[in-house]
C-alpha positions in Angstrom: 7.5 4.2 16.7 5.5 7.8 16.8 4.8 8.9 13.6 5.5 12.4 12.2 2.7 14.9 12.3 1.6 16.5 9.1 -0.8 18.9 9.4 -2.1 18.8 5.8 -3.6 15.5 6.6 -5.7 16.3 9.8 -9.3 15.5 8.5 -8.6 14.4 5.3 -9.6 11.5 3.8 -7.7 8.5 2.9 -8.3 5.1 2.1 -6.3 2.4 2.7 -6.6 -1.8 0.7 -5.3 -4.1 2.8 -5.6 -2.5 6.4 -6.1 -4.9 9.0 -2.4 -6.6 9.2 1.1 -6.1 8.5 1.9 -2.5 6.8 -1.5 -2.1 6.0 -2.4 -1.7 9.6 0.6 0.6 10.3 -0.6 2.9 7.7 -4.5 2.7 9.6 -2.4 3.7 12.4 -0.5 6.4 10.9 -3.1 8.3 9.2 -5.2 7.8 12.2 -2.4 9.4 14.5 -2.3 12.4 12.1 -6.1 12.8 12.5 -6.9 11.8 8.9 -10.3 10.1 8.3 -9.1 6.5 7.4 -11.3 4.3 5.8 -9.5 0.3 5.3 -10.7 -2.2 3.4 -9.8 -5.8 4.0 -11.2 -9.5 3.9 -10.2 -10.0 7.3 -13.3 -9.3 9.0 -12.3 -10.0 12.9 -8.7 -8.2 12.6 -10.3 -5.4 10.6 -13.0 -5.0 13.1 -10.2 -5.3 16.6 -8.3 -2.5 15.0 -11.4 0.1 14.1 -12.6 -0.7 17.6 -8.7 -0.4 19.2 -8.1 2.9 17.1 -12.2 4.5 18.1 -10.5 6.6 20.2 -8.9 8.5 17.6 -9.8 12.0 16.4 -12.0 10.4 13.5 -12.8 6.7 13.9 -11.6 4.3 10.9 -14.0 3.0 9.1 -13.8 -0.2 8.2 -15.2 -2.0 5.4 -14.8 -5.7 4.4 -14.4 -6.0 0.8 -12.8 -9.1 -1.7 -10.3 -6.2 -4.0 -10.2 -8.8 -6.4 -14.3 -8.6 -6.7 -13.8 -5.2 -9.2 -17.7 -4.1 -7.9 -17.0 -5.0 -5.0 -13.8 -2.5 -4.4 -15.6 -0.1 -6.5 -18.8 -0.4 -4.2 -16.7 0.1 -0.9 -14.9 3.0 -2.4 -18.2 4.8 -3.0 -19.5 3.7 0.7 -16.5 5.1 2.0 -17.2 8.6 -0.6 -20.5 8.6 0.9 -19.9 8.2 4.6 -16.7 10.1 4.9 -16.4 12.3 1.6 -13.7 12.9 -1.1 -10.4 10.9 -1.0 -7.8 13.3 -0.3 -5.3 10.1 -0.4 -5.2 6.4 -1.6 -2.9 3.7 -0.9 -2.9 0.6 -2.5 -1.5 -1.6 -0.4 -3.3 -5.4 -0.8 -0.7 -7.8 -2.0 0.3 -11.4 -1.9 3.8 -13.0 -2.4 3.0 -16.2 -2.4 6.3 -18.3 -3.9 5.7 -19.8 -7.2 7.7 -22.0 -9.7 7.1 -20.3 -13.2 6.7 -24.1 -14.9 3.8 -24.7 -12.7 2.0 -21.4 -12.8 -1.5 -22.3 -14.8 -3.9 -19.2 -15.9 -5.8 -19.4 -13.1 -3.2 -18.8 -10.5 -1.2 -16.4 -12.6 -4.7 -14.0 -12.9 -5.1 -14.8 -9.6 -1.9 -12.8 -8.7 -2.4 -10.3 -10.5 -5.8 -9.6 -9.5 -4.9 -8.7 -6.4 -0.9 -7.0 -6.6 -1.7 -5.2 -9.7 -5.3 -5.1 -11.2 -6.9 -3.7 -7.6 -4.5 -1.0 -7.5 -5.5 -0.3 -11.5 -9.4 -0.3 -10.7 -9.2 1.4 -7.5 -7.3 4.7 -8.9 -9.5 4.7 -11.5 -12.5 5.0 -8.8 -11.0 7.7 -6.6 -9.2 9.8 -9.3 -12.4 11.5 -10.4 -12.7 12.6 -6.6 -9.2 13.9 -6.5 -9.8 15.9 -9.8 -12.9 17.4 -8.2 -10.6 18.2 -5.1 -8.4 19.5 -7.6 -5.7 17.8 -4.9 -4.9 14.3 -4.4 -2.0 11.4 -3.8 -2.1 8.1 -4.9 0.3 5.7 -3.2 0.9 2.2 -4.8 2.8 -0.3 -2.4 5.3 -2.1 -4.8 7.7 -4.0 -4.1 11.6 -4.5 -4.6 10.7 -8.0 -6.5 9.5 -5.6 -9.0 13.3 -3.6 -9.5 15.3 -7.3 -9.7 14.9 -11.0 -11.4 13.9 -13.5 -8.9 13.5 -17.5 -9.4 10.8 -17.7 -7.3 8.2 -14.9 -7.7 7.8 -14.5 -11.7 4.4 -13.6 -11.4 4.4 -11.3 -8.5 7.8 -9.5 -9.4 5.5 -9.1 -13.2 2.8 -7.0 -11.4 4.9 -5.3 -9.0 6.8 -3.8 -12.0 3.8 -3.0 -13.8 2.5 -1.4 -10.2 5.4 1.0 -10.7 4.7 1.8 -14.7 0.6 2.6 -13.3 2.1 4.8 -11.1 4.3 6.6 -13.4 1.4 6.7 -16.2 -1.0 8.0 -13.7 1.6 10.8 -12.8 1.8 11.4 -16.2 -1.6 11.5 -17.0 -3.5 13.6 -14.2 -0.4 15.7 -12.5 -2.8 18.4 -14.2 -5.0 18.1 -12.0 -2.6 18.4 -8.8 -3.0 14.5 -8.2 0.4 13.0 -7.5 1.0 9.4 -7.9 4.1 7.4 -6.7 5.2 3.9 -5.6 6.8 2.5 -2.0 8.9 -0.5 -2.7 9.7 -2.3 0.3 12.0 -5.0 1.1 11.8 -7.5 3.7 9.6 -6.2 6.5 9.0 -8.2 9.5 5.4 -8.8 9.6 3.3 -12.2 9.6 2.9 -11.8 6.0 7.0 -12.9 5.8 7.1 -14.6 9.1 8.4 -17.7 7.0 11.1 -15.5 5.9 12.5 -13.8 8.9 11.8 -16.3 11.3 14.3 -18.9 10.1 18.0 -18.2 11.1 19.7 -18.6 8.2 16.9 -17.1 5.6 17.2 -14.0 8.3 20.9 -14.3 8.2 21.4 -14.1 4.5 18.3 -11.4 4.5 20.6 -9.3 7.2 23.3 -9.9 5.2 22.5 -8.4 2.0 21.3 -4.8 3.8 24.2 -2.2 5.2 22.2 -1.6 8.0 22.2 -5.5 8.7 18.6 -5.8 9.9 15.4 -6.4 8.4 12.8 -3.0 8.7 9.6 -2.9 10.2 6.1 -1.6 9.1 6.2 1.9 10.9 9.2 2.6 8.3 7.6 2.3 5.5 4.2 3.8 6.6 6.2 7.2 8.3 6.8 6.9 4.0 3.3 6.9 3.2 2.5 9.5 5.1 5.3 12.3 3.8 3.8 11.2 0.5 0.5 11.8 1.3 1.1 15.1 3.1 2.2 18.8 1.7 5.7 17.7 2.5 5.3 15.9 -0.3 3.6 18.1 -2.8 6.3 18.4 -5.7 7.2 14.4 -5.8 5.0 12.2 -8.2 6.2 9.4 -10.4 8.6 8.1 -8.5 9.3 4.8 -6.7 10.7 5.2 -3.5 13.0 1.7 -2.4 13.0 1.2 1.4 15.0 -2.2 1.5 17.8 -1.2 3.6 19.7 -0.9 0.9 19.7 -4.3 0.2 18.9 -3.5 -3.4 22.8 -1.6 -3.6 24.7 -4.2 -1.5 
C-alpha cells in the first residue's frame, strides 16, 4: 500500500509506542514515507533495530528507542531522549497494547494492573509528557489506538475492553481540556487486523470465517488501513477533528 502524502508532516516530529511490529510498524512506515522525524519506542530490541536500519534510507532516519511503557520513568525518560535528539512532538500515537484473552473469574490484581498498565495507563502518562511540548508548539495531535472491544461487551476481554473504553474517554477529556492550545486528540479503533499480534485469530478457518462474516466488506483489514488513518489525523487534513473515535472494523461493529 503507498501511503498518502501530507505535506504538513514533512519534518515533523512524531512519536510512535509500540513500533517495531504489527500497526505499530506501519505507522513507523507511514510517517517515515511522509518525511516526518519518527521516533518508536518498543521492547523488541532486534525487530525495533531491523526496521530503523531497513527504513535509514528515509529522509529522516527513525529513531529507535527501547523502552518497558509500563516502566512510567522509563516512557517518560525516552520521551525526553527523543525531545532532546529530535525536538518537539508535533504528533503522538499511542499505540502499545495487548489483548491477551482473559476469563473475568480468574483475573487477580496483578494481571488486571498489568493490562491496564500497558492499553490504558501508558497512553495516560505519555500525553501528559508530550502535551507541554505541543502547548509550546502551540500545535499538536495526539492519537490513542483503541480498539472496537472498547464500543461492545465481550466474554472474553473484560479487562482489556475496560481500558480501551477508558482510552477513548482520555481522548475526549484531553480534547476537552487543551483544544486551546491547538492540540487535537482523538482515538482509532480498529477491528480485526491481520498482523502476528491476532495470527491466532485469523489464521484458523472458521474463527476467520465468522470474523469475515460479521464485516460487509467480508475480509479482515490490514495495518496500512488503519495507519493511512493515523496519518490524516496527524496532518492539516485533519486540523478541525478532535475528540472523536474513529471505528475502522469493516463495519463489523454495524453488521
Amino acid at each position: 500500500m503507498s501511503f498518502t502524502r501530507y505535506a504538513s508532516l514533512e519534518d515533523k516530529v512524531v512519536l510512535i509506542s509500540g513500533g517495531a511490529s504489527g500497526i505499530g510498524e506501519s505507522f513507523v512506515r507511514a510517517f517515515a514515507a511522509n518525511g516526518a522525524r519518527v521516533a518508536f519506542l518498543d521492547l523488541q530490541q532486534d525487530a525495533g533495530a531491523a526496521l530503523a536500519k531497513e527504513l535509514a534510507g528515509s529522509k529522516h532516519a527513525p529513531l529507535f528507542l527501547r523502552c518497558d511503557i509500563t516502566d512510567t520513568a522509563a516512557l517518560k525518560a525516552a520521551i525526553a531522549e527523543a525531545n532532546q535528539k529530535l525536538g518537539p512532538a508535533s504528533a503522538l500515537v499511542n499505540n502499545a497494547a495487548n489483548d491477551q484473552r482473559q476469563v473475568y473469574g480468574e483475573v487477580t490484581p496483578e494481571v488486571f494492573d498489568k493490562t491496564m498498565a500497558v492499553n490504558y495507563r501508558h497512553a495516560y502518562f505519555a500525553c501528559q509528557a508530550v502535551v507541554p511540548q505541543m502547548i509550546e508548539r502551540k500545535d499538536g495531535s495526539i492519537i490513542i489506538v483503541s480498539s472496537i472491544g472498547g464500543l461492545k461487551g465481550s466474554t472474553v476481554l473484560g479487562a482489556y475492553a475496560i481500558s480501551k473504553a477508558a482510552d477513548m474517554q482520555l481522548a475526549r477529556n484531553l480534547a476537552c481540556e487543551y483544544g486551546k492550545h491547538n492540540v487535537r486528540v482523538n482515538c482509532i479503533a480498529p477491528g480485526l487486523i491481520k498482523t502476528d499480534f491476532a495470527k491466532a485469530l485469523w489464521d484458523d478457518p472458521e474463527t476467520l470465517k465468522a470474523s469475515t462474516a460479521r464485516s460487509p466488506l467480508l475480509r479482515i483489514g490490514e495495518p496500512d488501513e488503519i495507519a493511512g488513518a493515523a496519518v490524516f489525523l496527524a496532518s492539516k487534513a485533519g486540523s478541525f477533528t478532535t475528540g472523536q473515535t474513529l471505528v475502522i472494523d469493516g463495519g463489523a461493529t454495524i453488521s
